[in-house]
C-alpha positions as CSV (number, residue, x, y, z in Angstrom):
1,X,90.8,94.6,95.1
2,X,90.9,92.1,97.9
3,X,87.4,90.7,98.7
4,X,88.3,89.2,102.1
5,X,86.2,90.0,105.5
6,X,86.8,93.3,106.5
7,X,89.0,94.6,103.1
8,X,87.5,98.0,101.8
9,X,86.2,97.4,98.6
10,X,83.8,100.4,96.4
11,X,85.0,103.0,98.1
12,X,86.0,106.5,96.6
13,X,88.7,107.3,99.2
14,X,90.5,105.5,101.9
15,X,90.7,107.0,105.3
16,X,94.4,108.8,107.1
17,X,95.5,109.2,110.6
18,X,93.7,112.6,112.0
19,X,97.2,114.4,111.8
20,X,97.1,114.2,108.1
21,X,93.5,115.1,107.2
22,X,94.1,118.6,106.9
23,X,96.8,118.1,104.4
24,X,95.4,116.1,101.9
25,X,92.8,116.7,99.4
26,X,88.8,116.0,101.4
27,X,91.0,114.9,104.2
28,X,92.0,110.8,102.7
29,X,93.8,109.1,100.1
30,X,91.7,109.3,97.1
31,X,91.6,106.1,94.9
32,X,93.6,105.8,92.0
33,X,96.0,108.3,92.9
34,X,99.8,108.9,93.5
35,X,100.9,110.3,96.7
36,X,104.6,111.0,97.0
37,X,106.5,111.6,101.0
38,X,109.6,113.2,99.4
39,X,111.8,110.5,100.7
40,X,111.8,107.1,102.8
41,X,110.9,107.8,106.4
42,X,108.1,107.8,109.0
43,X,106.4,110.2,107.2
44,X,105.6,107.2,104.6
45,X,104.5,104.7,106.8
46,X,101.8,107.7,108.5
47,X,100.2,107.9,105.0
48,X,98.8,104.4,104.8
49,X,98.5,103.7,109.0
50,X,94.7,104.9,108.5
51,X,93.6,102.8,106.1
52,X,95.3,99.5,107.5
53,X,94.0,100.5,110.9
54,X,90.5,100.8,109.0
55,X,90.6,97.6,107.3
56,X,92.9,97.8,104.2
57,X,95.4,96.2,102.8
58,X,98.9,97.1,102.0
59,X,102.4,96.0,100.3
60,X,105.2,97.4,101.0
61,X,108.1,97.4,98.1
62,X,112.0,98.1,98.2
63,X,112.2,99.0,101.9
64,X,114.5,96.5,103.6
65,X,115.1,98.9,105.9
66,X,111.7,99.2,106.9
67,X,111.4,98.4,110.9
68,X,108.7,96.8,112.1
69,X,108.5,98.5,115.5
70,X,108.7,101.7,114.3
71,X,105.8,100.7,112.0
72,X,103.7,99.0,114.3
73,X,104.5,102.8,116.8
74,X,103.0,104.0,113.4
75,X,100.1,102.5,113.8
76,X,100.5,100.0,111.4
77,X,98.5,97.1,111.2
78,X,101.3,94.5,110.6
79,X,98.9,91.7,110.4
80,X,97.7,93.4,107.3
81,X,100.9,94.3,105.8
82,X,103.1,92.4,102.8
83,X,106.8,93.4,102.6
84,X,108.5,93.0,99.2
85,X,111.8,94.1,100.3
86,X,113.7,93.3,97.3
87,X,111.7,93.2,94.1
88,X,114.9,93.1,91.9
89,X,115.3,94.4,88.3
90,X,111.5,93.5,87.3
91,X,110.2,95.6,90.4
92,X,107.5,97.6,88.5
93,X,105.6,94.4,87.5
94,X,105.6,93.5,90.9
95,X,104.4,96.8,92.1
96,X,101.3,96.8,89.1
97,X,100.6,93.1,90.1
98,X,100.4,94.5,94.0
99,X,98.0,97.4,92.8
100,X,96.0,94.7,91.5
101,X,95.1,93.4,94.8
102,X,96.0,95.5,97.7
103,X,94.5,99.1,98.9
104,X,97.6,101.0,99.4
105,X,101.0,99.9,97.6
106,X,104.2,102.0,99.2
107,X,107.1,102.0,96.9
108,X,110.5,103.2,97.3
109,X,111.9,103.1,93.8
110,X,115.1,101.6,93.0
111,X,116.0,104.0,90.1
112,X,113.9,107.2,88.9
113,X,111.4,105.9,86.7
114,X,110.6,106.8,83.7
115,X,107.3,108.6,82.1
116,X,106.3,105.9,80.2
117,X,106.7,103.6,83.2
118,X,105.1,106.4,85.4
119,X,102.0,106.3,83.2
120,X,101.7,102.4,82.9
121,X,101.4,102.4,87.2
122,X,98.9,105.1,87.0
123,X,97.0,103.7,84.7
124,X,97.0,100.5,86.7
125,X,96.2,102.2,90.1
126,X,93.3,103.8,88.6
127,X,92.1,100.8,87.0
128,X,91.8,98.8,90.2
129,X,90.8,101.9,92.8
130,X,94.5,101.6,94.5
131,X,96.5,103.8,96.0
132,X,100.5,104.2,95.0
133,X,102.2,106.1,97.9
134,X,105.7,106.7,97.2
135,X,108.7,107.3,99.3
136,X,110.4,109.7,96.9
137,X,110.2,111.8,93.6
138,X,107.2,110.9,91.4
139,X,106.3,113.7,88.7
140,X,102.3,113.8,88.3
141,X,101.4,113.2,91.8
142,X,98.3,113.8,92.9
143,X,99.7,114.6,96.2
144,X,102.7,115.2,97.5
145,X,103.9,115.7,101.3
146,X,107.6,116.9,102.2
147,X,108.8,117.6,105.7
148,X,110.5,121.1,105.2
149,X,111.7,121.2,108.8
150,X,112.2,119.3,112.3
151,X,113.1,119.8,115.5
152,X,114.3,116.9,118.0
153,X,113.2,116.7,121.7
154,X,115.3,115.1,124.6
155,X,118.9,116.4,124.8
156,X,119.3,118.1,127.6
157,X,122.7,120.0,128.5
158,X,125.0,117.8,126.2
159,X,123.2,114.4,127.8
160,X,120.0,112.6,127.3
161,X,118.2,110.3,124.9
162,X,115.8,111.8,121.4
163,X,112.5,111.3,122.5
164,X,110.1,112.8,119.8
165,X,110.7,114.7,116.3
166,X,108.6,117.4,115.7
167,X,108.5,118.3,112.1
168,X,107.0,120.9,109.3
169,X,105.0,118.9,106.8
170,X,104.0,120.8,103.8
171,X,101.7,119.3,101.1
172,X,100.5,120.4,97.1
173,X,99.6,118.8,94.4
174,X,97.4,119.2,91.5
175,X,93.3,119.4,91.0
176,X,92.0,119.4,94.2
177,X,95.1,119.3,96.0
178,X,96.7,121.8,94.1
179,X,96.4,124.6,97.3
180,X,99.3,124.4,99.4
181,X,98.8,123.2,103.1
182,X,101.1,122.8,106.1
183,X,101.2,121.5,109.8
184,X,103.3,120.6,112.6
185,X,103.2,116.9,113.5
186,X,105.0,114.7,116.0
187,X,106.5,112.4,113.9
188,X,107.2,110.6,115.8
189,X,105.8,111.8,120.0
190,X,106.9,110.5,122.6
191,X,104.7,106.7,122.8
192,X,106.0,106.6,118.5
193,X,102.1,108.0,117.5
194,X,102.0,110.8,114.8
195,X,99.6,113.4,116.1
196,X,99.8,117.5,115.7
197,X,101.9,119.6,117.3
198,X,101.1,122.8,118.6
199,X,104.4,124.8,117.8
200,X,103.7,127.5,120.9
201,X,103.4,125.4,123.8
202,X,104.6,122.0,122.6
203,X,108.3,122.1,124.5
204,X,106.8,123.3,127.7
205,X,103.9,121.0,128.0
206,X,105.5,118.0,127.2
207,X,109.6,118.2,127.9
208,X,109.8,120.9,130.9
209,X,113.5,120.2,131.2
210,X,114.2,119.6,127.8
211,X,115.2,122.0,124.7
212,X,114.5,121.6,121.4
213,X,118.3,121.0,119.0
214,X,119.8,123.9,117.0
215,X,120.0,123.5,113.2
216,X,123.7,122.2,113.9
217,X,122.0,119.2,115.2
218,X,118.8,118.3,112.8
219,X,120.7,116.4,110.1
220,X,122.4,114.0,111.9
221,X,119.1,114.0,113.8
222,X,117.6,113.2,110.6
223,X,119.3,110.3,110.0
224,X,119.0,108.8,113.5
225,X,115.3,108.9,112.4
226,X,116.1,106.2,109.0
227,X,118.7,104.3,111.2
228,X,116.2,104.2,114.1
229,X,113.2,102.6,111.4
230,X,116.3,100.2,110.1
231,X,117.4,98.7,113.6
232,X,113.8,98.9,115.4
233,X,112.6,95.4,113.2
C-alpha cells in the first residue's frame, strides 16, 4: 500500500459514509475484498467516499464518464483520487498494478471478465489489503449492493427541476455478508450528500410542494442520474 502521510496502512477494514454502515458486513469495506454496485452510478462513487474522506487512496478505472462534481457532492476527496479513464485492451494489469498501491480500486469493466481473470484480481487484492469495488456484475463478491428502486423529487404539476433521488439499496453477499440488508438512501439529497431516508415522512419534511414521480417516470429518471455524473465534470 501507499506509505505516504496520512494513507491508511495495517488496517483490517476501511471505513464508509454512515448511510452505508448498516449494509455492509461490521459496517466497512473489509480488506481484500470485492464489492460489486450492480451498475455504474452514484451508488459507486458512495462506496469508497468514506475511506478517501478518511485518508485513503483511490483509482478510478474505465469511467470516462465519471463527473467530477457529482463526485466531489459525493464526498469524494478529489485530491486523493487517480482516474484511469481508458485502460484499453490490457486493462486488468492496470487494475492489479492499481491494487498494488491504492486503498480502494473502482472498476467498471470493459467486457465480463472471466473466472480465471476474476481469481488472478482477487488474489491480488488480498495480497496487498485492497479493496476492488466494482460498478457492475462480479461473481464471488464479497458484497454486493443493487438499488432495487427509486423515487425522484422536484416535479411539480408537469414543471420544475429533479432535486434528490431517493432510492432502495439492498445488499448480500457471502460469509459475513451473506444476510440480506436493505435501506432507503438519498442518493443523491438535495446539497448531492448520500444520507438515509426515512420513507414515512421524507416527501413532507423536505419537498412540501413537491410529489414524488410515478413508475412511468423512474427510468428515464434513471438515466438523468448517469448523464447528470457525465456532464457535471
Amino acid at each position: 500500500m501507499l506509505t505516504g502521510e496520512g494513507v491508511l496502512t495495517g488496517e483490517g477494514v476501511l471505513p464508509v459514509l454512515p448511510a452505508l454502515q448498516e449494509l455492509l458486513p461490521g459496517g466497512a469495506l473489509q480488506r481484500g475484498s470485492v464489492v460489486t454496485s450492480g451498475g455504474w452510478g452514484l451508488l459507486a462513487l458512495a462506496l469508497t467516499a468514506g475511506a478517501v474522506a478518511d485518508g485513503a487512496w483511490c483509482a478510478t478505472v474505465g469511467i470516462p464518464a465519471m463527473g467530477v462534481r457529482a463526485a466531489a457532492e459525493a464526498g469524494l476527496d478529489l485530491d486523493r483520487v487517480l482516474l484511469v479513464s481508458e485502460p484499453g485492451p490490457s486493462w486488468a494489469q492496470v487494475v492489479a498494478s492499481l491494487l498494488d498501491g491504492f486503498d480502494i480500486v473502482l472498476l467498471r469493466p470493459p467486457d465480463q471478465p472471466s473466472a480465471q481473470l476474476r481469481r488472478k484480481l482477487e488474489a491480488v487484492a488480498r495480497r496487498y489489503g485492497s479493496v476492488l469495488v466494482v460498478a457492475g456484475d462480479w461473481s464471488g463478491a464479497q458484497s454486493r449492493l443493487l438499488v432495487t428502486d427509486a423515487e425522484w423529487i422536484g416535479i411539480g404539476a408537469g414543471h420544475g427541476r429533479l432535486r434528490a433521488r431517493k432510492a432502495h439499496v439492498i445488499a448480500s453477499g457471502r460469509g459475513a455478508g451473506e444476510r440480506p440488508r436493505s435501506a432507503w438512501l438519498w442518493l443523491p439529497g438535495p446539497d448531492g450528500a448520500i444520507t438515509t431516508a426515512d420513507l414515512a415522512d421524507a416527501s413532507s419534511r423536505a419537498y412540501p410542494d413537491d410529489r414524488f414521480l410515478d413508475q412511468a417516470y423512474l427510468d428515464d429518471a434513471y438515466r438523468s442520474d448517469t448523464e447528470r455524473l457525465a456532464s457535471s465534470g
